[in-house]
N, C-alpha and C positions, 0 to 999 in steps of 0.2 A: 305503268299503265300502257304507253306506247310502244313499250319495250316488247308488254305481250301480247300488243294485237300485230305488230310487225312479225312476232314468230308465227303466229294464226295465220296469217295471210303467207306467211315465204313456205309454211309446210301443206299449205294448201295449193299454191304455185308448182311445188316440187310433182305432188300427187297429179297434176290435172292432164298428164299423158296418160298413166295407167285408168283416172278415171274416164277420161273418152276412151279408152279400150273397151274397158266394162261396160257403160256407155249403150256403146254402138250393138254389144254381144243381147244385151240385154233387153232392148229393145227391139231387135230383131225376131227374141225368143218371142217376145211376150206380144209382138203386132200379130194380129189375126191375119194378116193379110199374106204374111209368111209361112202359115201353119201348115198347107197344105204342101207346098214340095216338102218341107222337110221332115211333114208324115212320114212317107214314103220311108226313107230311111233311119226315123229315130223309133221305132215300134218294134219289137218284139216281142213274137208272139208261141206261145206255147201250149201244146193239149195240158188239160188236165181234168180229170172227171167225165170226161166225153165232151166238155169246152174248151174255149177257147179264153184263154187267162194272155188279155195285154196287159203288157208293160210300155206305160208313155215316158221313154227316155226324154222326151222334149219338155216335158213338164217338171222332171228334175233336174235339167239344163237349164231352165227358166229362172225354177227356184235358189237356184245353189248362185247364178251369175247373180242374180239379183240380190240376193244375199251378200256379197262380194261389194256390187255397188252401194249397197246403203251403210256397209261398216268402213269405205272410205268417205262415201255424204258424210260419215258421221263423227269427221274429225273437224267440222266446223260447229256452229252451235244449231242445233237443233229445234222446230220448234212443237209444243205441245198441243195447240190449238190453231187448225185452218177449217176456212170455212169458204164454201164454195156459193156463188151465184151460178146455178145450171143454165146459162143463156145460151139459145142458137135452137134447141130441139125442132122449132117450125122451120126455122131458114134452113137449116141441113137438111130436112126433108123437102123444103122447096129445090133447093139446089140441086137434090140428087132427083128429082124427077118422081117422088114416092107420096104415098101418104103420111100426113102427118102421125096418125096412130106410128107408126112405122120411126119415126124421128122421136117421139117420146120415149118406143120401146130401146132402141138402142141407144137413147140416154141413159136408163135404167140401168143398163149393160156395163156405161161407161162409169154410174156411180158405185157398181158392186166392185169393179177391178182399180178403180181407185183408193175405194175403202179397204180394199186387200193389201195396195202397196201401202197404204199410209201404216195400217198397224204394225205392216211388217218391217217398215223401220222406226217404229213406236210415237209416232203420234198417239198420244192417248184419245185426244179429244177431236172429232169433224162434224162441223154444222153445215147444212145444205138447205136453201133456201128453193123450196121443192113447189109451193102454192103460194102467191099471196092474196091480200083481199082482194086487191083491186083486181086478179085473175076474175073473178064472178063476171065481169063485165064482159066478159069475151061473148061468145056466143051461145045459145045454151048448148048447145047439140055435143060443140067441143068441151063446155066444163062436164058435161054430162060423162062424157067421155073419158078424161083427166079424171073422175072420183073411179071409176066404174077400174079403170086402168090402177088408181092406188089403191084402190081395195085387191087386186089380184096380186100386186106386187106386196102386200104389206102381208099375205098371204103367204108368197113364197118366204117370206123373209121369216115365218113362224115353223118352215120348214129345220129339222135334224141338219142338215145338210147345207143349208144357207151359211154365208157369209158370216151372218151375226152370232150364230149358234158355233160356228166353226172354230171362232175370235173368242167366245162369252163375251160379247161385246153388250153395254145396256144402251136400248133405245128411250130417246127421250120425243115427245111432239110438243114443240113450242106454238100456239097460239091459239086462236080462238076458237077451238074443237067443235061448240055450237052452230059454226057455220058450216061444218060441214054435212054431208048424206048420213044418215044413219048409220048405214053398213061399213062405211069408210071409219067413222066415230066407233063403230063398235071395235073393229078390227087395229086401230089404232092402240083402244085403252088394253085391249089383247095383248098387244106385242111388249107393249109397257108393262104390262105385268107380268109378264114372262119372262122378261127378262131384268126387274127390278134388282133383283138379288148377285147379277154378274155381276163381275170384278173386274173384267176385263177394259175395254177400248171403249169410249162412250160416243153412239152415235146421235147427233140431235136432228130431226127434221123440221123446218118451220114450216106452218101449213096453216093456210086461211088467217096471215103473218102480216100485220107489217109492226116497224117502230114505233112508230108511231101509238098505235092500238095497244101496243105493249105496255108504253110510258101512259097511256091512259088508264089499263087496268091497273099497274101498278098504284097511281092515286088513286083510285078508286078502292082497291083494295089493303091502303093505308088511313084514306078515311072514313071506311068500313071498322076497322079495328078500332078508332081512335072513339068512333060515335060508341060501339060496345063497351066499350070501358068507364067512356062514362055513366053509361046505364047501367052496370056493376055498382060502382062508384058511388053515384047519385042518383038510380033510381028513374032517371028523366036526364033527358037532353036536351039544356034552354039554351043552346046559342051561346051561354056566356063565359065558356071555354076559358083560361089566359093564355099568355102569351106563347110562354110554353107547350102548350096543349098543341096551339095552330102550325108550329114550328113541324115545315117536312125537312128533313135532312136527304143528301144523297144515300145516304147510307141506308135511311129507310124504304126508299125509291127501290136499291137495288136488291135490298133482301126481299121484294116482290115481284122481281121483272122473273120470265120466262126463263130466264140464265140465269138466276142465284145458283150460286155453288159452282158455276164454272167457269171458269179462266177464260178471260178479252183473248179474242184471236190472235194470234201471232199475226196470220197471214189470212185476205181475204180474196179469192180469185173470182173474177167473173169474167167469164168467157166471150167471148165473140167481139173483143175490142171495145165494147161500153164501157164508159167509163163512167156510168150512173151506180150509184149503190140502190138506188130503186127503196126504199123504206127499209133496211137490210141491216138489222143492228148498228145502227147509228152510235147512238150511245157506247158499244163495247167495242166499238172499232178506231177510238177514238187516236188510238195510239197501233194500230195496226197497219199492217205493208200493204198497199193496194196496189192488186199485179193485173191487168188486161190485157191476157193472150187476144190475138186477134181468133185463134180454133175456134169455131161452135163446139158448144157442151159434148155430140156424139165421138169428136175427134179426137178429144184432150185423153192424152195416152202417156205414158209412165215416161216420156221422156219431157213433154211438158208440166208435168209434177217434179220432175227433178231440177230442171230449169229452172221452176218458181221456188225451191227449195235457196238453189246458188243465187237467184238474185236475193231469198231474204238473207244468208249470211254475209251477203257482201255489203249489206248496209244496214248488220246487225248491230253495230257498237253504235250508228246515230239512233237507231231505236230507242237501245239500252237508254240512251243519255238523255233522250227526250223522254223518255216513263218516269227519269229517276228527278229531272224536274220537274214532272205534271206531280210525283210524289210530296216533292218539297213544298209545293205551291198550293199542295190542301190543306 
């Protein structure tokens, strides 16, 4: 056993020149902030039909180096589930002297380009904790704003051309859909059913969300079931249950939360250096890596997704060893 994570770690050692090469190439393709000079010379341009047919050499520089850097990521162990806290979209619009619309919209930006590296070194699974309940409390003008904002977004997202149709990626909305605007609600169970049937990457959004609320529907909708049964059963429901009847199991707990059917995070990131999980899948994070970049949500760019990658494989095997006793101790 030691034997093979000492080779894991010494060919991971060997590798970590070429991948800061990669690295650095790769990040430079993919920052927007770069895009512009090197416009200029990665475009070529050709008539044809009386237009004008570009080609973006820079977008296939992008893809190919990136490509490069996730199949040497991917001589460590990999993981199938992260799940992000979007924190900072106000303060980075504070900071930068802008309106806040303006700080949500380029969070939006920063969760489509993130859900593009993830697939593309196979993550199957990303949760992003995009609304919670207690958001209502904000002001109204701003929630008004925030639904008004994911209904446009949840819009493009039903677009040919979007991310998720790109990937056949399936959208899921974990939480309490009733609290949200109609049009948000409608546009929601929209994209859910559009995309029920892909095979591909599964994206989950929590929204009008917390844990808490979750682990309450869950009983609620275990002793929903239990009271139906007995009224099956027996026709009437007198309270006089036995023991076994009363018995909630975790098991039954979890085949009603939000997340039945998909795998505890590997990895949960929440941005802008908090280190609160804020009501944020409590229960399925229980054995998950919690990583707090100091970026706000707008900033975190493909090299701090690689960075939270290397930190979880470098304290992959204490993970391993803490799941495999939480295993033995159920």
């Amino acid at each position: 056993m030691n034997s093979t994570k000492n080779n894991i770690n010494s060919r991971r050692e060997s590798l970590g020149f070429f991948f800061f090469f990669f690295f650095l190439f790769a990040q430079l393709f993919s920052d927007r902030r770069y895009k512009a000079p090197l416009l200029v010379g990665s475009l070529l341009c050709m008539e044809k039909q009386g237009g004008i047919v570009t080609s973006n050499l820079l977008g296939s520089a992008s893809r190919l180096l990136r490509k490069c850097l996730f199949s040497i990521l991917s001589f460590g162990p990999m993981p199938t589930h992260i799940a992000f806290i979007m924190d900072g979209n106000r303060r980075y619009a504070k900071k930068r002297s802008i309106k806040q619309g303006v700080g949500h919209r380029d969070g939006f930006t920063t969760l489509t380009s993130n859900l593009k590296y993830c697939y593309e070194m196979g993550v199957k699974y990303v949760t992003v904790y995009a609304f919670s309940i207690d958001n209502f409390k904000r002001d109204s003008s701003e929630v008004r704003f925030l639904m008004d904002l994911m209904k446009e977004k949840i819009d493009e997202l039903l677009k040919q051309d979007s991310v998720i149709n790109r990937y056949g990626a399936r959208v899921n909305f974990w939480g309490n859909l009733d609290l949200l605007s109609e049009p948000v609600r409608s546009a929601a169970k929209e994209l859910m059913a559009s995309t029920a049937s892909n095979k591909g990457p599964v994206l989950s959004v929590c929204v009008a969300y917390t844990s808490a609320d979750e682990i309450m529907h869950a009983v609620q909708e275990v002793c929903r079931e239990r009271r139906e049964r007995l009224q099956r059963e027996h026709g009437r429901v007198n309270g006089m249950g036995n023991e076994t009847d009363s018995d909630v199991s975790v098991a039954d707990l979890e085949q009603h939360f939000y997340t039945a059917g998909c795998p505890d995070p590997d990895i949960v990131i929440r941005t802008s250096g908090e280190t609160r999980l804020s009501n944020f899948l409590l229960w399925q994070s229980t054995n998950s890596h919690l990583q707090n970049p100091v970026r706000l949500w707008p900033e975190f760019s493909l090299r701090h997704l690689i960075w939270a990658i290397l930190e979880y494989q470098r304290v992959y095997s204490y993970l391993e060893d803490t799941r495999n006793l939480s295993k033995k101790n159920e």
